[in-house]
N, C-alpha and C positions, 0 to 999 in steps of 0.2 A: 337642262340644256346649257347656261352657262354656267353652271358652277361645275360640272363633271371633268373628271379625267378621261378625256377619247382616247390614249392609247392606250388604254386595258380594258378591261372586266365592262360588260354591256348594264344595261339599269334590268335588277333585278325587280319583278313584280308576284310574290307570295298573297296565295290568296286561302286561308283559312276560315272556318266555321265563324267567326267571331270577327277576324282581323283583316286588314289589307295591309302590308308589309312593299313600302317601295326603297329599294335601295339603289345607292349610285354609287362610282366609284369616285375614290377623290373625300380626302380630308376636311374640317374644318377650318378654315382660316385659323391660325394660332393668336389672333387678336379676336376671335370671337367663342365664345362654351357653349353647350345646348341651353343654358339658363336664358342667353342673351337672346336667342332665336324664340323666344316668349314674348321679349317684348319688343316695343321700335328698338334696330339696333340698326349700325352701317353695313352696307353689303359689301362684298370684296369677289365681284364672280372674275373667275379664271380666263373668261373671253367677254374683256370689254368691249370690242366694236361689236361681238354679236348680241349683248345686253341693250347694247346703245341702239342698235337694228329695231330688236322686239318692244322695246321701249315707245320707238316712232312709232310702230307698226300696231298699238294698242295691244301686244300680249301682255304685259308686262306691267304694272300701274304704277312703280316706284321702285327702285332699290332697296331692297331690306325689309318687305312687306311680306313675302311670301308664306312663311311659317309661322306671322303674327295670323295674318288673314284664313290660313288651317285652321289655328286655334279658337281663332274667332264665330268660324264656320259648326264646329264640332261642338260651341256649348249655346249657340245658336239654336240645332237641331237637339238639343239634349243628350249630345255624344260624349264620354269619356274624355278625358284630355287626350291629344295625341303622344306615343311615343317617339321622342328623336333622340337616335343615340348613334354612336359611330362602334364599327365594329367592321374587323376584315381590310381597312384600307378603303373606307367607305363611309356614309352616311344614310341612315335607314329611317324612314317615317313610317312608325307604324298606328292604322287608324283603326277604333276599334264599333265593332256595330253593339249597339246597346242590348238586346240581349238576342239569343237565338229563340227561337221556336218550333213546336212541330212543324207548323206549315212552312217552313223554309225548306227549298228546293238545295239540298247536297249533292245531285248530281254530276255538278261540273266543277265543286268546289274540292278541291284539295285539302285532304283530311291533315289532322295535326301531325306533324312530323316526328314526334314521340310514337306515333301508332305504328308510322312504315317501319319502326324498329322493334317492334313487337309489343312497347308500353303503352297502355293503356291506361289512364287516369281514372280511377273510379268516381264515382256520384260526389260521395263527399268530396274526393280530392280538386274536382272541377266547381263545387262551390266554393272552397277556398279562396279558388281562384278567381272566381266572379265575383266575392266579395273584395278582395285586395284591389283588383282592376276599378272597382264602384269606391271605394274608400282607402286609395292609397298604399296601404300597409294591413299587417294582424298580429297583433300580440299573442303570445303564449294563453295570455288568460280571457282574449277575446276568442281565442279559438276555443279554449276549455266550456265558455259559455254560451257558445252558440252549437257546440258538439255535445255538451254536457258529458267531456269524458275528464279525467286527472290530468293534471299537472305533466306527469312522466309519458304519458300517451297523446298530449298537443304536442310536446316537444318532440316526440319519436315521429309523429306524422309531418311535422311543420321541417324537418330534417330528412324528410323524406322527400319532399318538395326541391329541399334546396338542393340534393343531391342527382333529382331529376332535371335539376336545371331548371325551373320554373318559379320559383322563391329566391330570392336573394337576403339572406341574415344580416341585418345593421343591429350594429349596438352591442353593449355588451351586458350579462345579468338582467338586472330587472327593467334599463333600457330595453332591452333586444324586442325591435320588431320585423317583420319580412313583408318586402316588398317583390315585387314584379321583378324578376331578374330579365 
């Protein structure tokens, strides 16, 4: 509410098998990076009388609390770290549920957005991805050993990923791992 852009794009809410996705319009302060939204850092919202409002009014517990007290929340419960990243002219938190299950009701949840364009992820490709999500990153040789396939077939799968847009490649040679794009 006070750090958004109101005259454009309304707060996006994505809600996925796995994720909650909220996004707002309206950049980062260029005095602050998503690193610093980790830990105490200064706030800089766009409508300070209406911060200074919520502030009295007990919504609000402090300036620059908000995205520590997420994070705080998420390993709390034994949740994944949150995603915060800017993209579109916006800033996006994305929160992730610890794992799916059968008994979880999909009814009203909105499937991956890879599917409504006909891709599909297969079994392995989707543990990849619960593994990366649970441990940051995967190497070429971490993926060879938990797949037990070669060297040239992690690499063809793990570029498959990054090509569906759900990996991202750091590094180069025998640095190279992928992370969560």
């Amino acid at each position: 509410i006070i750090h958004r852009e109101y005259d454009s794009a309304s707060i996006t809410i994505s809600i996925f098998r796995d994720s909650l996705e909220i996004w707002n319009d309206g950049l980062l302060n260029e005095k602050l990076s998503i690193e610093d939204l980790k830990k105490q850092h200064r706030s800089y919202p766009r409508h300070k009388l209406m911060a200074n409002v919520l502030y009295k009014a007990g919504y609000i517990e402090s300036w620059g609390r908000g995205t520590v007290k997420i994070h705080e929340e998420c390993k709390k419960h034994g949740l994944p770290e949150p995603k915060i990243h800017e993209y579109s002219g916006g800033v996006a938190v994305t929160l992730y549920k610890k794992k799916v299950t059968a008994s979880d009701n999909f009814e009203n949840v909105l499937r991956d957005p890879l599917e409504s364009y006909g891709i599909n992820l297969t079994p392995q490709q989707k543990k990849v991805i619960d593994f990366v999500r649970e441990n940051d990153s995967i190497s070429s040789s971490k993926y060879q050993e938990l797949f037990d396939v070669t060297p040239r077939t992690a690499r063809r799968h793990l570029t498959e990923l990054v090509s569906l847009n759900k990996l991202k490649k750091v590094g180069d040679k025998r640095g190279t791992i992928y992370v969560l794009s």
